[in-house]
C-alpha positions, 0 to 999 in steps of 0.5 A: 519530554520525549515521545514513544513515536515518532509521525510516519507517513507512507504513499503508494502510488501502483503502476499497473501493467498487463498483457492479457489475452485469452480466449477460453470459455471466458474471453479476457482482455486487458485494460493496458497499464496505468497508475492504480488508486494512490494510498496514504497512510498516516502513522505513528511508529513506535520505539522497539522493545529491546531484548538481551539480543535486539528487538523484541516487539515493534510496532505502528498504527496507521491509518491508510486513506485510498483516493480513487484516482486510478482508471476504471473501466467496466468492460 
């Protein structure tokens, strides 16, 4: 017996890189660059519904998970 989907998983880690500095009403500064919070999402991807020309309707359930690994600085 075959299943309608197939396990899935998706990762993100995000590079963060910035150079900000201005000097208005409300000074702004960066906090320099680094690696942001990762996400993992555990999924399950669906067979397409298939029309006459291709593809109809495709879909996924995921469920994502951030892990707060990323730099924080309050200031």
């Amino acid at each position: 017996c075959e299943l309608p989907a197939k396990p899935a998983l998706d990762i993100l880690i995000p590079l963060i890189g910035t150079d900000l500095n201005f000097s208005g009403p409300v000074p702004l500064f960066d906090g320099g660059g680094g690696f942001g919070d990762l996400l993992i999402g555990p999924a399950l991807q669906f067979d397409p519904i298939m029309g006459e020309n291709g593809p109809r309707f495709v879909h996924r359930l995921e469920a994502q998970f951030m892990l707060p690994t990323g730099e924080y600085n309050r200031f």
